[in-house]
Backbone as XML, in Angstrom:
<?xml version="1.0"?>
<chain id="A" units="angstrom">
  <residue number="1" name="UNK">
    <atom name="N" x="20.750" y="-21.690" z="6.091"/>
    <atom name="CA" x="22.116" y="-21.993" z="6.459"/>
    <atom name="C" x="23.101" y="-21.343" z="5.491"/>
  </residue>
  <residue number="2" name="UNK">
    <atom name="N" x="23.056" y="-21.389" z="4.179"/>
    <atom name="CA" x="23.964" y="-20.839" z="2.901"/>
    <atom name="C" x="23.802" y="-19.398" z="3.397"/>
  </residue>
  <residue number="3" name="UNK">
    <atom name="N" x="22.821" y="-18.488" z="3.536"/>
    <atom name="CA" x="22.884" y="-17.430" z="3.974"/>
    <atom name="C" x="23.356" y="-17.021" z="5.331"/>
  </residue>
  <residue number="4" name="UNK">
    <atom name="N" x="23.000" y="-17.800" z="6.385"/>
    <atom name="CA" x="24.108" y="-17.666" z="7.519"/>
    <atom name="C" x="25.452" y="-17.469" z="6.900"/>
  </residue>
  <residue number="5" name="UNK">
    <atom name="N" x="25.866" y="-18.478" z="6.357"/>
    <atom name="CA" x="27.248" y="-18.628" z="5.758"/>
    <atom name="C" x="28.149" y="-17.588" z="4.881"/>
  </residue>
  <residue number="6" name="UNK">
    <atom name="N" x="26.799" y="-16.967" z="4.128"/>
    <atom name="CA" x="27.257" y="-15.957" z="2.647"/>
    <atom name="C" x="27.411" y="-14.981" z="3.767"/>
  </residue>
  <residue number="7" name="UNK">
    <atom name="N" x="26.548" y="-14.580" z="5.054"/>
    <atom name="CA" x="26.627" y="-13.458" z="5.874"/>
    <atom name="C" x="27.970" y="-12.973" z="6.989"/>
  </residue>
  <residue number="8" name="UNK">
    <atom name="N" x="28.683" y="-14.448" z="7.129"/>
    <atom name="CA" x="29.802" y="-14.397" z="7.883"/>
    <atom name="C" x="30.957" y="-14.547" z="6.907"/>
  </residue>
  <residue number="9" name="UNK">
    <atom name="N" x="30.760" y="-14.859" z="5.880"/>
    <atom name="CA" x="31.888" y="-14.556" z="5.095"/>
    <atom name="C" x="32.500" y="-12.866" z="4.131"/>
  </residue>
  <residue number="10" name="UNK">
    <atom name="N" x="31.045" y="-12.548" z="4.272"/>
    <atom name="CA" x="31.189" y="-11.072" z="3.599"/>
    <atom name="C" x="32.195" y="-10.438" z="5.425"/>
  </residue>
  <residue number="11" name="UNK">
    <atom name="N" x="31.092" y="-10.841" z="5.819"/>
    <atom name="CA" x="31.708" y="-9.911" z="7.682"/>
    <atom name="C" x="32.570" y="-9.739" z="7.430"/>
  </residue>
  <residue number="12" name="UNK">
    <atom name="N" x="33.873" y="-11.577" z="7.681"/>
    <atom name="CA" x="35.040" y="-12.177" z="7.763"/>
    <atom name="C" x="35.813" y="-11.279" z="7.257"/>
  </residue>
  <residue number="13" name="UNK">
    <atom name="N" x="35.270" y="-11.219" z="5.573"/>
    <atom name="CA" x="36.518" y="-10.509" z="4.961"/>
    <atom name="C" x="36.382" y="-8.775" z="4.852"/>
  </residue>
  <residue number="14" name="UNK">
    <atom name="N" x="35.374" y="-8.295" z="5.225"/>
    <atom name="CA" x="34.978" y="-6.872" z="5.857"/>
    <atom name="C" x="36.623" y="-6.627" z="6.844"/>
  </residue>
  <residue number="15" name="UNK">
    <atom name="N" x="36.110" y="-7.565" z="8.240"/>
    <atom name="CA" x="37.115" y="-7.397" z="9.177"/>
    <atom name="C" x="38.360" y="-7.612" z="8.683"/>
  </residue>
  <residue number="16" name="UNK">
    <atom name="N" x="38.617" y="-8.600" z="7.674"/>
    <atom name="CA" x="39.778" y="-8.677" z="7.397"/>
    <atom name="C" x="40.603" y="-8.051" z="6.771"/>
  </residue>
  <residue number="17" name="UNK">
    <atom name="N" x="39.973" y="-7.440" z="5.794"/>
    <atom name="CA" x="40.965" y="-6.431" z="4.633"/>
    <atom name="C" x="40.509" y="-4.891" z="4.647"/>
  </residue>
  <residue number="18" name="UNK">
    <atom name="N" x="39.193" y="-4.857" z="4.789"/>
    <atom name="CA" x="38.529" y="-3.638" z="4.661"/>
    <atom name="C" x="38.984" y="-2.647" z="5.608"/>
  </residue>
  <residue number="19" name="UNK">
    <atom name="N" x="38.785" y="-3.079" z="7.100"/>
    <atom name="CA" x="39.164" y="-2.079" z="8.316"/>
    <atom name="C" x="40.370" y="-1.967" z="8.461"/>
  </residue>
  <residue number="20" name="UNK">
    <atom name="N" x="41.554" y="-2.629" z="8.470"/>
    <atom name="CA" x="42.752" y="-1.645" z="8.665"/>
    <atom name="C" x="43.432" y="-1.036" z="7.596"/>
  </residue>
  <residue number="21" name="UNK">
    <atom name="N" x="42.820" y="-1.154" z="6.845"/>
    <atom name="CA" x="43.143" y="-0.226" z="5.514"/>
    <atom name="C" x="42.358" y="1.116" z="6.117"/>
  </residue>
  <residue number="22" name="UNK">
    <atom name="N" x="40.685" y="1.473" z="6.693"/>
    <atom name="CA" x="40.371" y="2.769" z="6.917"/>
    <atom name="C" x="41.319" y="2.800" z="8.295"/>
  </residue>
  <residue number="23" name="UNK">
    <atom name="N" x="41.521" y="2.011" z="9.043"/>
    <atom name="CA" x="42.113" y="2.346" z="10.459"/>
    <atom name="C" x="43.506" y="2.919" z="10.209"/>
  </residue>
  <residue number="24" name="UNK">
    <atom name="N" x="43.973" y="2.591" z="9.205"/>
    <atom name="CA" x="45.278" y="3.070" z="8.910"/>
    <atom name="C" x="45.145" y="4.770" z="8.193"/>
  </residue>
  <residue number="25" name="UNK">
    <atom name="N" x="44.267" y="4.686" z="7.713"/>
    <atom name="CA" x="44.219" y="5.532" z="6.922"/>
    <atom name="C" x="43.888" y="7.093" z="8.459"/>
  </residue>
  <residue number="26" name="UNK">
    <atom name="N" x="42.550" y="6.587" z="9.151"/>
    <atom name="CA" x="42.726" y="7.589" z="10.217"/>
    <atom name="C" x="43.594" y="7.807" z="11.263"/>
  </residue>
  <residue number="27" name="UNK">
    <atom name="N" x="44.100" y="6.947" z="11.732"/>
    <atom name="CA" x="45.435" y="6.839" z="12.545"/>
    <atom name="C" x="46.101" y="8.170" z="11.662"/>
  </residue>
  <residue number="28" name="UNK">
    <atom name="N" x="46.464" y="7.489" z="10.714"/>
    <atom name="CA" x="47.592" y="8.220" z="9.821"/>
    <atom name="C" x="47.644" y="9.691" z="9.869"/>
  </residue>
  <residue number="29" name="UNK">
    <atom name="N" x="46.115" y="10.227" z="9.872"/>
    <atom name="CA" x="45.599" y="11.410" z="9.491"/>
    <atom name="C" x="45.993" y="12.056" z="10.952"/>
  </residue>
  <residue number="30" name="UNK">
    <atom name="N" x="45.134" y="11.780" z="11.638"/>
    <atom name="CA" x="44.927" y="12.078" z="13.406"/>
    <atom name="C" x="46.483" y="12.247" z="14.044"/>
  </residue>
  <residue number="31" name="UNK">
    <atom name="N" x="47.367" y="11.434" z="13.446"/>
    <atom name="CA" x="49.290" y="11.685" z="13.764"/>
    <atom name="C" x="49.313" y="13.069" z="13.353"/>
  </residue>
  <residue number="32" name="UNK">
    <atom name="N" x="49.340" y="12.756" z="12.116"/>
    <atom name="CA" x="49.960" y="13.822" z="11.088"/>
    <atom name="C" x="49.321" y="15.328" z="11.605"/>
  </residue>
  <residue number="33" name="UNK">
    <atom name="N" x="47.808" y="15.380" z="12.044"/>
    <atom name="CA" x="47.249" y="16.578" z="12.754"/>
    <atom name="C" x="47.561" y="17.207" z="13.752"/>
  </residue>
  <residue number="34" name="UNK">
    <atom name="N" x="48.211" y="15.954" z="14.681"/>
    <atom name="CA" x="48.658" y="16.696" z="16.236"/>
    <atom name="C" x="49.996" y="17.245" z="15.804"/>
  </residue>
  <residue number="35" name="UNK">
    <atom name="N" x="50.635" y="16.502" z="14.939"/>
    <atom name="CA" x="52.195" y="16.667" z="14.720"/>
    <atom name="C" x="51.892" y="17.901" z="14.237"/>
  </residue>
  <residue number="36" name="UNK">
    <atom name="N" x="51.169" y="18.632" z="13.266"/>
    <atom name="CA" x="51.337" y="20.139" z="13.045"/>
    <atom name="C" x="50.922" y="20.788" z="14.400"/>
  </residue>
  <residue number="37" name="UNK">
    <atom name="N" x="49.528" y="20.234" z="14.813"/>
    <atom name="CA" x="49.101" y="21.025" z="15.968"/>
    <atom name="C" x="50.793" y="21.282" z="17.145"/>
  </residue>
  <residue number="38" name="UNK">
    <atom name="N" x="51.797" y="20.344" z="17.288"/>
    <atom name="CA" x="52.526" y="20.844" z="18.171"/>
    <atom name="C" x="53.501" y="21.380" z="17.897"/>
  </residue>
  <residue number="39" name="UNK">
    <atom name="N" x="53.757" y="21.005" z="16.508"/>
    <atom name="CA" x="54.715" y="22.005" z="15.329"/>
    <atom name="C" x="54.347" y="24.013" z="16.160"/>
  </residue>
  <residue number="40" name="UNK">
    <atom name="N" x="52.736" y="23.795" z="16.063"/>
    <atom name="CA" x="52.368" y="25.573" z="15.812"/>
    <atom name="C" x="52.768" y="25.861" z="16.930"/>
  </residue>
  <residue number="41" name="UNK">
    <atom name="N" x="52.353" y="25.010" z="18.019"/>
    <atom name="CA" x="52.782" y="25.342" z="19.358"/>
    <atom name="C" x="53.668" y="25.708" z="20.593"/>
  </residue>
  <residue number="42" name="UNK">
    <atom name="N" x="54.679" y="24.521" z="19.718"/>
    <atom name="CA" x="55.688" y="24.933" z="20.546"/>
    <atom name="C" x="56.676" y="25.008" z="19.437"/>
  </residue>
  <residue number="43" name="UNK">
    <atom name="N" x="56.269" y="25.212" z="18.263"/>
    <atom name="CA" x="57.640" y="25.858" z="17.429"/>
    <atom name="C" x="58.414" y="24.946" z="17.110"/>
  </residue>
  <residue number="44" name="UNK">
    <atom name="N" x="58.466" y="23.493" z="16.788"/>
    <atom name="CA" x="59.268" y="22.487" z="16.882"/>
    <atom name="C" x="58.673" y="21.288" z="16.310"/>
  </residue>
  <residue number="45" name="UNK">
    <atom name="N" x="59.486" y="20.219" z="15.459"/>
    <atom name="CA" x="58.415" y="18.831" z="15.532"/>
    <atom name="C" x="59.025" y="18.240" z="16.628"/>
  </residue>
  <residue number="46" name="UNK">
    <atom name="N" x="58.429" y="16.928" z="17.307"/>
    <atom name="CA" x="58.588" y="16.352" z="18.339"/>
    <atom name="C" x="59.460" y="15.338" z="17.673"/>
  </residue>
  <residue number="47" name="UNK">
    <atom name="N" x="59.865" y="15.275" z="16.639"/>
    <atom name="CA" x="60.632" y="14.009" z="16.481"/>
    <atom name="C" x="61.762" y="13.878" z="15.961"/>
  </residue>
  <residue number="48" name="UNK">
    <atom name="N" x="62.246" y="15.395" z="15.971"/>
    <atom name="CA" x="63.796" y="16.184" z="15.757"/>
    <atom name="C" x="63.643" y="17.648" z="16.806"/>
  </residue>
  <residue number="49" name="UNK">
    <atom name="N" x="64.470" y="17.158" z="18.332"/>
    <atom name="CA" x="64.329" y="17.837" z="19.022"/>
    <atom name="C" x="64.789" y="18.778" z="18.417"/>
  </residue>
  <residue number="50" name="UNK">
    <atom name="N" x="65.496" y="20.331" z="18.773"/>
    <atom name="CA" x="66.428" y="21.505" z="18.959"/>
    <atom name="C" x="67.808" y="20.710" z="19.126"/>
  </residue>
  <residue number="51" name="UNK">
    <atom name="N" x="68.701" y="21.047" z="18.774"/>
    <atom name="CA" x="69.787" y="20.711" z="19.340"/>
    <atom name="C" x="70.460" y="21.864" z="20.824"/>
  </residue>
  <residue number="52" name="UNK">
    <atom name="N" x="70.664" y="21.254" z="21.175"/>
    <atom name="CA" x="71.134" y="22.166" z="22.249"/>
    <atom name="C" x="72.503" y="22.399" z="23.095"/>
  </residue>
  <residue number="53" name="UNK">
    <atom name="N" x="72.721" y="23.381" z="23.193"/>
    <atom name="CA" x="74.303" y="24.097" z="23.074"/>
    <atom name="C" x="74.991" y="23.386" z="24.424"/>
  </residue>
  <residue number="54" name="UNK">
    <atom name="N" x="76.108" y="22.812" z="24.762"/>
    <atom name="CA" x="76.716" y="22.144" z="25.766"/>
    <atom name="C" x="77.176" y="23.456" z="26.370"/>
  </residue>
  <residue number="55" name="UNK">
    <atom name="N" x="77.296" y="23.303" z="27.586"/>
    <atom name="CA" x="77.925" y="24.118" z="28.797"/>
    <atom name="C" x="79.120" y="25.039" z="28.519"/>
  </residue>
  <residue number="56" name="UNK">
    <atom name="N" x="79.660" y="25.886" z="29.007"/>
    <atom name="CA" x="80.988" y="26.195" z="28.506"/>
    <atom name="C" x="81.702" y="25.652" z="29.184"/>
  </residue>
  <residue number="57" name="UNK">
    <atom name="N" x="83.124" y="25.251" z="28.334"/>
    <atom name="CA" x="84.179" y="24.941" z="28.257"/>
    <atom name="C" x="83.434" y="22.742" z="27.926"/>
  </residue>
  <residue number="58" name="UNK">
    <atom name="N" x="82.825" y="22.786" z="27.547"/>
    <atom name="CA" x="82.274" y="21.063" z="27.421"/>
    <atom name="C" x="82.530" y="21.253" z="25.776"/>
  </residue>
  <residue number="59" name="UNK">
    <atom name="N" x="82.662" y="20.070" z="25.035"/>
    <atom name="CA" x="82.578" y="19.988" z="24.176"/>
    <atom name="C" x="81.800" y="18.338" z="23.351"/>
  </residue>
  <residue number="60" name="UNK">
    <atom name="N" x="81.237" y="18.842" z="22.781"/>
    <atom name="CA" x="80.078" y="18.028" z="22.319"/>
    <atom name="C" x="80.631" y="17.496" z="21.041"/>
  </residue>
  <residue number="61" name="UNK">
    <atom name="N" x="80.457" y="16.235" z="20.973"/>
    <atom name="CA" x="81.168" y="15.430" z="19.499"/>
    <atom name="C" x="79.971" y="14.901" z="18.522"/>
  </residue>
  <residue number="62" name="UNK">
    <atom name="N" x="79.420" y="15.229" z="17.359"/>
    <atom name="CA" x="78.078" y="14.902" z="17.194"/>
    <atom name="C" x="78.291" y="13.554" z="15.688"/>
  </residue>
  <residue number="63" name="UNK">
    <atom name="N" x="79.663" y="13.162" z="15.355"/>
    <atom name="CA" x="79.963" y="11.976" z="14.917"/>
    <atom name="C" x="81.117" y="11.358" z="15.043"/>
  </residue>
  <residue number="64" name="UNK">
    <atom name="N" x="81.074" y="10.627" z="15.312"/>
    <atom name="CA" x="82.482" y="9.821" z="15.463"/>
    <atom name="C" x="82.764" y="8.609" z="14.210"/>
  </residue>
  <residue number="65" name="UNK">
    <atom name="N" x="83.427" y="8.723" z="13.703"/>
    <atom name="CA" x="83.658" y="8.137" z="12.292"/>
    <atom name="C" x="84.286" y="6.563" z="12.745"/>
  </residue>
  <residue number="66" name="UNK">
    <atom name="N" x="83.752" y="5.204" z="12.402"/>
    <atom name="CA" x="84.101" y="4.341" z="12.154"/>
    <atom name="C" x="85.368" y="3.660" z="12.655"/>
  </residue>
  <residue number="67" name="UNK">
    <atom name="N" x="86.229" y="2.729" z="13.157"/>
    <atom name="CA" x="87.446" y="2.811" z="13.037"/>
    <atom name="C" x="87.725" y="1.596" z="11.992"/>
  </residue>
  <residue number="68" name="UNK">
    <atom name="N" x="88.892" y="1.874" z="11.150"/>
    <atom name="CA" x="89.064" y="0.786" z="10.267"/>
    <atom name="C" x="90.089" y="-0.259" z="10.657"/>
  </residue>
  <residue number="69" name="UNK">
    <atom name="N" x="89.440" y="-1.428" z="10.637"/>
    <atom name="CA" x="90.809" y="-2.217" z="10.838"/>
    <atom name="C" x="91.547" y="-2.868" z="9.808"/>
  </residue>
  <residue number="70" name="UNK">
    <atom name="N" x="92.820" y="-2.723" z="10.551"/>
    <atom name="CA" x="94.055" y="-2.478" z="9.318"/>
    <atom name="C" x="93.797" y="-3.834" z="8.703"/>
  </residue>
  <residue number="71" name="UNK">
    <atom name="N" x="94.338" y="-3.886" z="7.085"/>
    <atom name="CA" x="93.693" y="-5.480" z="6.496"/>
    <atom name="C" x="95.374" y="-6.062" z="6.492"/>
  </residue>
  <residue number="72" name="UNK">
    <atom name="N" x="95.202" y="-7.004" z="6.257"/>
    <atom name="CA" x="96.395" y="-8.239" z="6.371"/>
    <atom name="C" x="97.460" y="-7.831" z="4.669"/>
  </residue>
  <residue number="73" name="UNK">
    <atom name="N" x="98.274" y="-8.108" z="5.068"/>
    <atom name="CA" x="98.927" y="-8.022" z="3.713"/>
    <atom name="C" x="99.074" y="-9.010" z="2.789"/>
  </residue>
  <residue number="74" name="UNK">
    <atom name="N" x="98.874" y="-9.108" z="1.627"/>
    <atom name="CA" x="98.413" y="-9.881" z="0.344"/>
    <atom name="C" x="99.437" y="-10.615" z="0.374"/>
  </residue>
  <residue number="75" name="UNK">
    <atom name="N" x="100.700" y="-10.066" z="0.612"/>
    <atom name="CA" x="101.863" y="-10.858" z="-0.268"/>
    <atom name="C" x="102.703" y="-11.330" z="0.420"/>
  </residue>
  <residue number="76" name="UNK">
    <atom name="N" x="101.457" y="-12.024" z="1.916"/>
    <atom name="CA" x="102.432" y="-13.180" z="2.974"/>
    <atom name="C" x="102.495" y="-14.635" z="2.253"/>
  </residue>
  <residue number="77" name="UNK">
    <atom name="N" x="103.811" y="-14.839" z="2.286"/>
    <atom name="CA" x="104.043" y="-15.969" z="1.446"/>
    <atom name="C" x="104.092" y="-17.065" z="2.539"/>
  </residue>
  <residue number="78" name="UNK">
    <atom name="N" x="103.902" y="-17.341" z="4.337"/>
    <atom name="CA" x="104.154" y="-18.138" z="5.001"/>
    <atom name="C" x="105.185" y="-17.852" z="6.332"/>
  </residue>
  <residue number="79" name="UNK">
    <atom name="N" x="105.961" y="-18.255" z="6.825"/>
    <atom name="CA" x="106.029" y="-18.124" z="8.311"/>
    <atom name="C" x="107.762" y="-18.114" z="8.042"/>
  </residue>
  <residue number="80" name="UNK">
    <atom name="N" x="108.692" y="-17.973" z="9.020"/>
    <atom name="CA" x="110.302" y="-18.414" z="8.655"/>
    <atom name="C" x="109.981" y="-19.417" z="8.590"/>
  </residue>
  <residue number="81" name="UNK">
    <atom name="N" x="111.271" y="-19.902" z="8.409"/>
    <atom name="CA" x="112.305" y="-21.288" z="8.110"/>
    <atom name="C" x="112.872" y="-21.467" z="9.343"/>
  </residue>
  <residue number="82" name="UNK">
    <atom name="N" x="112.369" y="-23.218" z="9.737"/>
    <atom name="CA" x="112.927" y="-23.106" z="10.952"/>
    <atom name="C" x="113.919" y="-24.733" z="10.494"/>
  </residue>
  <residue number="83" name="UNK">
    <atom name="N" x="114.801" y="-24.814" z="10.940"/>
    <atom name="CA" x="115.572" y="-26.358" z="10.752"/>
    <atom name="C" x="114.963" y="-27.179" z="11.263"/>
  </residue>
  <residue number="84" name="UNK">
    <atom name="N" x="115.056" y="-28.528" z="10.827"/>
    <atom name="CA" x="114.143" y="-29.691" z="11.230"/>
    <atom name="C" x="114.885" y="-30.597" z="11.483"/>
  </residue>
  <residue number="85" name="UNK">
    <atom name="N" x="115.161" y="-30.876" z="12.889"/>
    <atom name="CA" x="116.076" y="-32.430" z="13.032"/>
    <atom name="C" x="114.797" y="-33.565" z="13.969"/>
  </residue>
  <residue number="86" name="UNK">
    <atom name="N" x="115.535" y="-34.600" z="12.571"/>
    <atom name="CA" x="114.382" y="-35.599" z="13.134"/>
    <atom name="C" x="114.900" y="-36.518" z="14.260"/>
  </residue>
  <residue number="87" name="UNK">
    <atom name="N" x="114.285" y="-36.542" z="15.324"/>
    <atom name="CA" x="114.863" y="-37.340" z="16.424"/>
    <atom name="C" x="114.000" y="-38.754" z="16.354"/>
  </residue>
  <residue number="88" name="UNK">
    <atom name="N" x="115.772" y="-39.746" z="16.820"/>
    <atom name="CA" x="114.892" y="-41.111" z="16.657"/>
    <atom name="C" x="114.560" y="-41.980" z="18.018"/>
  </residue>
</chain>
């Protein structure tokens, strides 16, 4: 039984830590291979197309900057003065 036990615990932590550390590791490799393989091929990586030229007379905008909104002014001291009649 202890050896059943010592035998599923080595497994356990085999499966657990051991394999996606190599699975990562070939994944990783096998990417990185096709990505040159289509680099040679078609002259390009796949994951920064070409940019490509708009039509004539089109014009293409490739950032548009932020808009800021205007901030409040520091040195509001409060609202007018309005008269106050107290009605009874």
């Amino acid at each position: 039984m202890v050896k059943f036990l010592l035998t599923l615990l080595v497994i356990s932590f085999i499966i657990r830590f051991v394999v996606p550390v190599v699975l990562r590791l070939l994944v990783g490799n096998l990417v990185q291979k096709h990505t040159r393989r289509f680099e040679q091929q078609f002259g390009g990586s796949p994951f920064n197309p070409p940019p490509t030229s708009p039509p004539p007379g089109e014009v293409r905008v490739e950032y548009v900057p932020p808009k800021q909104k205007p901030t409040p002014s520091k040195e509001f001291r409060g609202g007018e003065y309005v008269d106050y009649e107290e009605v009874k």
